[in-house]
Structures are given as C-alpha cells and as structure tokens.
N, C-alpha and C positions, 0 to 999 in steps of 0.2 A: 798284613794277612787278612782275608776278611771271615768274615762272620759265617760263613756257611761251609769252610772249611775247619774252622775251627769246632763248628759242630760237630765232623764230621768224624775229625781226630778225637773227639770225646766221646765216639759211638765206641771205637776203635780201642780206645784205651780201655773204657769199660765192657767191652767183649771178651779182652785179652785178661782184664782183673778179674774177669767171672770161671775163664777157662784155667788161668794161673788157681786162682781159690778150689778149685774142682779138684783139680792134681794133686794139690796138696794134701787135702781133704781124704781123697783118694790112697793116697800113700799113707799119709796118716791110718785107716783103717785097714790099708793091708798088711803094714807089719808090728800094728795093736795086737796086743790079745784083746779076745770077746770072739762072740757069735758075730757072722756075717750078718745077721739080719741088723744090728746095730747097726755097720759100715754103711747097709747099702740107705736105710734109713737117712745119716746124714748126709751121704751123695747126694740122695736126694734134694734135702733143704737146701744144699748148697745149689746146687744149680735151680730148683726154684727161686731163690734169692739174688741169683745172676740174670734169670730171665727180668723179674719185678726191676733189679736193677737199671737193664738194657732197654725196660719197656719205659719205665719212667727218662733216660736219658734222651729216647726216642721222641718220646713225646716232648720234651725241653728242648732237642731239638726242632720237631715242626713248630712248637712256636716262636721261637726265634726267630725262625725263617718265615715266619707269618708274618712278625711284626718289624723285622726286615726290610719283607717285600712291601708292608703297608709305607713304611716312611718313604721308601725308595718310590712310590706311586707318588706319596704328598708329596714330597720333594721335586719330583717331576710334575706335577700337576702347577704348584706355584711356580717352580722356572716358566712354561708355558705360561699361565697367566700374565708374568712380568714382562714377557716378549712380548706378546700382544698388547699389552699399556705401551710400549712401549713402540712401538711397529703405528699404535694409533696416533701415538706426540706425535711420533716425526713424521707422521701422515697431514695431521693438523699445523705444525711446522710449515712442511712444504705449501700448502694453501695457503697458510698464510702469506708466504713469500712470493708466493705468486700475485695474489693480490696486491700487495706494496707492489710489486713491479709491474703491475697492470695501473696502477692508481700515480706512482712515480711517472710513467708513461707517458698518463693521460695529462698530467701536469706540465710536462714539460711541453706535449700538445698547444696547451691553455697559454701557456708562457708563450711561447712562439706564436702565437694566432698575436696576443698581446702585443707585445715588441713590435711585430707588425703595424697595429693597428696606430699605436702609440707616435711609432716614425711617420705614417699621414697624418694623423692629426699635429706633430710639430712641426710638418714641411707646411700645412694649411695654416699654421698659425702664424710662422715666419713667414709665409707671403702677406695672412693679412694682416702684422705687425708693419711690416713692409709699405704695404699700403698706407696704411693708421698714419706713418711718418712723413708719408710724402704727401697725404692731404694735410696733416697739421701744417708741413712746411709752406706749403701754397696759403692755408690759411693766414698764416704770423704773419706771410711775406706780405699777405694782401692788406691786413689788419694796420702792420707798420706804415703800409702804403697809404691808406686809409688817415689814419690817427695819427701819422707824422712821428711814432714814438717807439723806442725800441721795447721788444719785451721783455725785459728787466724796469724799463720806466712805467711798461704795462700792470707788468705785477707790483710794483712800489706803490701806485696809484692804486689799483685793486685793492692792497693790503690796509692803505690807508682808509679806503672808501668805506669797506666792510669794518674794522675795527672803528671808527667814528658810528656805522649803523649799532655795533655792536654792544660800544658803551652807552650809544642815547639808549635803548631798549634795556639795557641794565639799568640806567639807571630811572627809565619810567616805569620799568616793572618793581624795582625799589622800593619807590615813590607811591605807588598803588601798596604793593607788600604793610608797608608801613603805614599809610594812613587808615588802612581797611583794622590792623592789629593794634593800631593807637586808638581808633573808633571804642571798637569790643572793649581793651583791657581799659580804657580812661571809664569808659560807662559802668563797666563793672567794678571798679576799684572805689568810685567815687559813690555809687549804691551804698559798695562792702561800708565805704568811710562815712559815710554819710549817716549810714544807720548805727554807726557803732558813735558816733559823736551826739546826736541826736538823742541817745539814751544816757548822756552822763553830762553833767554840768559843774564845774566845782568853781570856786575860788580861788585866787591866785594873790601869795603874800610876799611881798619884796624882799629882796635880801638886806638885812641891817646888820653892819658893824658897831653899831654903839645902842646902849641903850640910856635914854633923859629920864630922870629921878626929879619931879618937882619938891622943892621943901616948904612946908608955910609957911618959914621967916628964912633970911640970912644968917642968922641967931645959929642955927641948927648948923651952918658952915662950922664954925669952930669947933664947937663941941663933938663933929664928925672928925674934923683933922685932930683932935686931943692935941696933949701937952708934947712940945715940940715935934707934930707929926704921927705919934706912935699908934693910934687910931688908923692911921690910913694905911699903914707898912703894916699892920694886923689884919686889915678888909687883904689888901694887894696880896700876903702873904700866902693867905688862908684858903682865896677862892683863884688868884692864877690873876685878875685883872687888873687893868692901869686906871686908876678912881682919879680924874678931871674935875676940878674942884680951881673955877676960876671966876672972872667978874661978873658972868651971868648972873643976873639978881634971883635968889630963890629956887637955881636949877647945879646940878650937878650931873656929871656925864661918866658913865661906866664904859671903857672901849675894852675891848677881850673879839678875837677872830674866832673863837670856841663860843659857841651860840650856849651849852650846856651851861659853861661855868658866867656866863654874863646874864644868865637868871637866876644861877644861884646867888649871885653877887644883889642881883636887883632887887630878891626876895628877904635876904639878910640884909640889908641896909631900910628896906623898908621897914620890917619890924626893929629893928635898934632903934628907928627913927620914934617910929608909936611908941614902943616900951621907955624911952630917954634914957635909959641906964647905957652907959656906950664905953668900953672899955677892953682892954685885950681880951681878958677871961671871957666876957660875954659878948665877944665878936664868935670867938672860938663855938661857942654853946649853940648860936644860934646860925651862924655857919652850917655846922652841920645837922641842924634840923631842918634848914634848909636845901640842903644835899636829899635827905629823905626826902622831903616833900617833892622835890624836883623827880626824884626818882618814879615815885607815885604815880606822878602827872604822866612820864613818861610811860610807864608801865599801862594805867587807863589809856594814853593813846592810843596803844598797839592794840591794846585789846579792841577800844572803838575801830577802829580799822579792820582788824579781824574780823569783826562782828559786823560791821558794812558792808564786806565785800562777802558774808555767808560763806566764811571757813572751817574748817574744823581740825581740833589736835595738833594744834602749833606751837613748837618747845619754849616755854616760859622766858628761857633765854634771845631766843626771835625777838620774842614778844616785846623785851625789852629796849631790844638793840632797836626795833622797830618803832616805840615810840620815842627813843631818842632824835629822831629823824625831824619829830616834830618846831625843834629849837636850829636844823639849818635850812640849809638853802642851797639850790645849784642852780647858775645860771636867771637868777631873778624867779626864780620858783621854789614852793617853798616843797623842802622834799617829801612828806611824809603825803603833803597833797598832792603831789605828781607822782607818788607809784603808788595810792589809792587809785588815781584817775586812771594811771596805766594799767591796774588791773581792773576796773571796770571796760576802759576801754578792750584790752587783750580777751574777756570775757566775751566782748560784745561781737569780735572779730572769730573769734571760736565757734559762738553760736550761728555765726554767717555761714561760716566752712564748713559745720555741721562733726568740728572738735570737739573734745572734753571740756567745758567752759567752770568748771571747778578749779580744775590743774592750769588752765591758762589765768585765771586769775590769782592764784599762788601764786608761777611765776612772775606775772605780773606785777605783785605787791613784792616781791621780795628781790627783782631785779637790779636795785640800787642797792642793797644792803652793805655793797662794799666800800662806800662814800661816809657811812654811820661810826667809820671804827677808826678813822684820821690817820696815825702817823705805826699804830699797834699791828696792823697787816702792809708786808710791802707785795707791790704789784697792780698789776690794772684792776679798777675795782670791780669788772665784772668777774674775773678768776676770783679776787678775794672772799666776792659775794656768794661764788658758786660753793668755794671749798665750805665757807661756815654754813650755807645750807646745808652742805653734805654734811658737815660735821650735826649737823641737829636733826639726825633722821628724816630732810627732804626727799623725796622721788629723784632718782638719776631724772627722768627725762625735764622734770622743776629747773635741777641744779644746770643741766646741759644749757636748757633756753636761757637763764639769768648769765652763763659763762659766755654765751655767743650773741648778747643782744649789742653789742658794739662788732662785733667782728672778732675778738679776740682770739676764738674758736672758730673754727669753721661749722656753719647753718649743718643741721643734718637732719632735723623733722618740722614737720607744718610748726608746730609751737614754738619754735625757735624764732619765725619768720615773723608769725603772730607778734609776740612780744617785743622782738623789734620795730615791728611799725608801729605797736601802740605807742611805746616810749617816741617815735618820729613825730605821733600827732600831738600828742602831751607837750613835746617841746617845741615844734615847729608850727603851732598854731602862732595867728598874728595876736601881737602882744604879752607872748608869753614867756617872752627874754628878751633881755635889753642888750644891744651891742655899743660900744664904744663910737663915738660920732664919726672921730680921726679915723678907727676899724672900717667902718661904712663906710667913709669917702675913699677910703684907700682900694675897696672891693669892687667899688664902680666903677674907677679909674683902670684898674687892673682888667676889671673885662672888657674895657670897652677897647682896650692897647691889645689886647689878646687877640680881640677881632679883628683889628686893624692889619694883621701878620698876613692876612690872606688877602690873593691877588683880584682885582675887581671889588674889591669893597670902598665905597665912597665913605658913606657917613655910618657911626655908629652910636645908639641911644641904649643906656642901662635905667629902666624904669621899673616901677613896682617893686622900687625898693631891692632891688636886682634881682629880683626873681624873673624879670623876662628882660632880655635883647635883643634890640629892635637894628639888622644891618639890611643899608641900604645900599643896591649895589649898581654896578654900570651895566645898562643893560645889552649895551656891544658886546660889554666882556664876559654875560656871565646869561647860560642859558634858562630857559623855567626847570630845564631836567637839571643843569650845573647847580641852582641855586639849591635842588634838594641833599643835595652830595654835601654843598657848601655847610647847610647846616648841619647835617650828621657829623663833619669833619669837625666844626666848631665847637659842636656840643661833647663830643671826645675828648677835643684837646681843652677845652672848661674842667670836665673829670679829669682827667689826668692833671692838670698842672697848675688846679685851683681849690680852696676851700670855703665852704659855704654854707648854709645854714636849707634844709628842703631840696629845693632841685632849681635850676634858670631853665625859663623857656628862651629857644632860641627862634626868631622868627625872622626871615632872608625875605627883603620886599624887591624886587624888580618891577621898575616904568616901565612900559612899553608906548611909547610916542608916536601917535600919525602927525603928517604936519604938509600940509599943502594951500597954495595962493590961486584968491581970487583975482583974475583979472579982468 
C-alpha cells in the first residue's frame, strides 16, 4: 500500500472520529439535564477539537508527501546518475575495443609485410649459400689439385702447423713472463734480504753432546768414582747423566742429549772437585744448588734477549722457557741465538714492508719455543710453541705467525710470511748447518738422476753444493723456447719429489753449432 494512501485513509478516519465525537457529544447534551447554553458550548469545543485535529493530520499529511516526493526525486536522481556512469564505461569499453582491434589489425599488417620480407631474404640466402658451396667446392678441388693432398690431410697439417706456432708463442711469451717477474721479485727480495741481514750479525755455537771436565791430577779420578762406584751412581742419579771416567789422563767426559741437565752436571762436579769433600749427601747439596744457579743463568738469558731485541711485558714463565733455549741446539745452531737473530731479522723484514716491527720481532723470538719443552708437549713444535704463547697472554696474531712458520697452519697475514723467511735466512745462510757427507752425496746423486728422466738431456752437473743444476741438453732435440718449459718442468718435479735445504737453481744450456769446410 503506499504512503500517500495511507495518509489519506488517516485524513478519513480522523473526519469520521471528529464527526462520531460531535454526535455523541451532541446526544449527550440533548437528553442531559442543564441549560442549552452548556450543550451548545461543548458542541462547540468538540468540533473545534475535530477541526485542530483534522488540521494537524492535514498537515502530517503534506509532509509526508513532501518528504515522500523528496526521496522519490533522490532516488530518481542517483538511478540516472548510475546510468550515465555507466552508458560512459561502456562507451569507454567500446573505444577501447575498438582500438585493440585497430592496433590487432595493424599487427597482423606488420606480421604479413614480415613473413614476406623474411621468405626473400631466405630464398637470397639459400641461393647465396648455394653459391658459397659451389665456390668452396671448385676451390678444395683446385687446392687438392694443387697440393696433391685431400682436405682432411689439409686440415691435419693446418692443425698441426698452427698448434706447433701455438705452443712456440706460449712458450716465448712464458719465457719473457717469467724472466721480466724473476727480474722485479729476485731485485726486490734480495734488497728486502739484504738489508734485513746487513743490520744483524750474531754468532753461531755448534751442537755438543758431551761436555770434557779437566782435572789437575788422576788422583781426583778415584776419589770421583768413591768406594765401590757410589760416587758416580750419585752424580748419574741425581742429575739424569752418563759420567765417562776412562784412561784419558786428567780428563773425564759428561755425555747427557738434554743440554740442561749436562750443565748442571758440569757445574756440580766442578765445585765437588774445588770443595774435595765428595760424597752422596754432598753430591745431593750441591746438585741442586746447582739446579738453581742453572736456572739463574737461564732466567738472565731470556731476560738479555728480551732486552736486545727492545720488548716489553713478557710472562716470567717465557722468559724462562726462553733462556733455557740457551744450553740447546738445532741443526748446528745454537737456539736461543737463532730466534734472537730471527727476531732481529723478522724486525728488520717488518720495517721494509712498512709492518709492526715490535710484534714481528716477538714473534720472531718466540717462534721456536716449542723445541725448549722436549718430550712434556706432544705435536709439531710450532703448534706447541703457538699454544704456550697463547697460553701466556701473547697477541693471536704473535701466536698465529709462530703456529704457521713451518707450514703447520696455513699463512694468513704479512707477519706470518715475515717470520717465516727470517727463520729461512737464519737457517739457510752458508755455514749455518752442517749436513751428513753420505746426506750430501746422496742429494747430488738424486738430482742429477731426476734430471736424467727428461727426454733430450745429455749431461747433468749438481754444483754449489746443490743449490744450482747445470743440464745440458741436445740441441736437435730440444728448442731455446723447449729448454724454458724444460726447466720449469725440472724445477716442479725437484719440489715435488725432492728435499732440500733453500731452493736449486735450475739452469738448461743448449749449443748451437755452425760447422763448415775450407776448400
């Protein structure tokens, strides 16, 4: 039902409740007692009351229908708004679509002109493909004809031709590579070395296993060995050594491989010897006041070392371990002189590079420390040496160089490299380790057989002590570019499959012979 009806029916009903109230009203006052003028009085109100009624419903009716007819306008108004959004899409739609099918059009245009264009250009390439084949074939035919050789014997020979230019220019650009990089780094290394050896000079003290006790009589023999022996199973006891005590006149011999305990031995038999009192109890006494003194000695070493090499704050235990160093030996040098020299040296190498020349001669000094501790750390002594540096508040990068100056470790900063080649020149300078004669002859032997393995080598000479070999080769068989290859190959398989002290130069001689008659 709608809304303007039903206003209308509520005009209607309150017409009918104002006319109903009236009559009643009405009747009511006609058979009241009272004066008429009472009745007609409230007839009155009453249909005043019916009017106010009907005027007010009247009026709730037009606004109803005002605001009715407003929404039924809004409502019309946004439907037409939504049609025309909507009349404009599918107007913008359709252009669109027209476009794509204008632009689709022109594509498939483009494609077809394409295609076209595409099918001449692969009919002009198969004719001149066409071509290309039938001039190369006239050419091979004529070439065969020519050269007497089929074109497989052509290209076999080509392949070979270029591959022979191929390897000479390898290997003369090599050969240049090489001598231009061996120029630079030998003049530079040998500066760097030069000047780091030139600022340090030490002395060098042989390795001894025994140490000779002179005595001013024979006399002093007995009285050393006491009553059946007991004297000397007291010395051997006490200090670890084997006491030699034979027909040398006046001389007696301490042997011990522990360099420590064959000075304390040397120092306790000396004063028994002064004091003449010689007996168990006063072996024992002076024994170990000899122990102390030994220790002393060691302890001022390290310090003098320290104090040499301008160190600072180094744990009293180092210190120790460090001038124990001073009673061995490795390799015919004495050690506590060969890692002073190598931290001089490692300093000297630092300050070239433009390194910490402090911390390189730290490590330097304290690179062998794992040689000082005998059979009490197992392991290679440069791990042993790195962990007790650690162990005594050294610098990681200290302990890393001392752990990796053999190779143990792998190299991982400049001072690592440092410290290794000090200790290289400390040990491989000439004279500064003795090798075994049999060792020696059996090295020379060994390279010069090594040499031998390679094809065009006549003679071969191992000189300078084997630091250089000298091959001499055929010179039918072997080019001036072969001969650079030859030795690079020589000098490889020397590393690999040889051991040796520094480095062998390898040096390839090839003759070259003119040779023609007067007649």
């Amino acid at each position: 039902m709608s809304p303007i009806l039903l206003v209308l029916l509520g005009l209607v009903a309150g017409a009918l409740a104002g006319a109903g109230l009236s009559r009643v009203l009405f009747r009511k006052t006609s058979h009241a007692p009272g004066p008429e003028g009472d009745a007609g009085r409230l007839v009155e109100a009453a249909q005043a009351e019916a009017e106010v009624i009907k005027k007010q419903a009247q009026l709730a009716a037009r606004e109803l229908t005002q605001k009715l007819r407003t929404e039924a306008e809004e409502d019309a108004r946004r439907r037409r708004s939504e049609l025309t959004q909507k009349e404009q899409a599918l107007g913008s739609r359709e252009e669109q679509a027209e476009k794509k099918a204008k632009d689709a059009a022109r594509r498939d245009e483009d494609a077809v002109r394409r295609e076209k264009g595409l099918a001449t250009r692969e009919q002009t390439t198969e004719a001149m493909a066409k071509k290309a084949d039938e001039a190369s074939a006239k050419a091979r035919a004529k070439l065969e004809e020519v050269a007497a050789m089929t074109a497989e014997q052509a290209r076999q020979a080509l392949t070979a031709e270029v591959t022979g230019e191929a390897r000479a220019a390898a290997a003369s650009e090599l050969k240049r590579i090489e001598s231009t990089t061996r120029e630079e780094s030998t003049e530079r290394a040998q500066r760097i070395i030069a000047a780091a050896i030139q600022r340090h000079a030490s002395e060098y003290v042989g390795e001894r296993t025994v140490s000779v006790i002179p005595l001013p009589s024979d006399d002093l023999k007995g009285r050393l060995i006491g009553r059946e022996g007991r004297n000397v199973r007291a010395l051997e006891a006490a200090t670890g050594i084997d006491l030699i005590i034979d027909d040398t006149p006046e001389t007696i011999t301490i042997s011990c491989f522990n360099p420590l305990r064959r000075e304390i031995a040397r120092l306790a038999i000396g004063r028994l010897l002064a004091d003449g009192r010689i007996h168990p109890t006063r072996i024992e006494e002076v024994v170990k006041k000899a122990e102390q003194e030994v220790g002393e000695l060691c302890r001022e070493a390290g310090e003098q070392a320290v104090f040499d090499l301008g160190l600072h704050r180094v744990h009293p235990e180092l210190v120790a371990i460090l001038g124990g160093m001073k009673f061995r030996s490795s390799n015919a040098q004495n050690l506590l002189a060969h890692s002073v020299e190598v931290g001089f040296l490692a300093g000297a190498l630092a300050g070239e590079l433009g390194q910490n020349v402090k911390q390189a001669r730290r490590a330097g000094l304290f690179h062998d420390l794992g040689k000082a501790v005998d059979h009490r750390e197992e392991g290679p002594h440069a791990l042993v040496g790195a962990e007790l540096a650690r162990r005594h508040g050294e610098a990681p990068a200290v302990c890393q160089a001392i752990a990796a100056h053999h190779e143990d470790t792998p190299a991982a900063t400049v001072l690592d490299h440092v410290v290794d080649a000090a200790n290289r020149i400390s040990g491989q300078r000439p004279g500064a380790r003795r090798e075994a004669l049999e060792a020696y002859a059996k090295r020379l032997t060994d390279l010069e057989e090594l040499a031998k393995t390679f094809a065009g080598v006549e003679r071969v000479y191992a000189i300078q002590m084997g630091r250089e070999l000298r091959v001499i080769v055929d010179n039918a068989q072997v080019t001036d570019d072969q001969a650079a290859m030859l030795s690079r190959d020589l000098a490889k398989k020397i590393e690999k499959e040889m051991t040796y002290p520094g480095q062998v130069r390898v040096c390839v001689l090839r003759e070259t012979r003119a040779t023609d008659y007067a007649r």
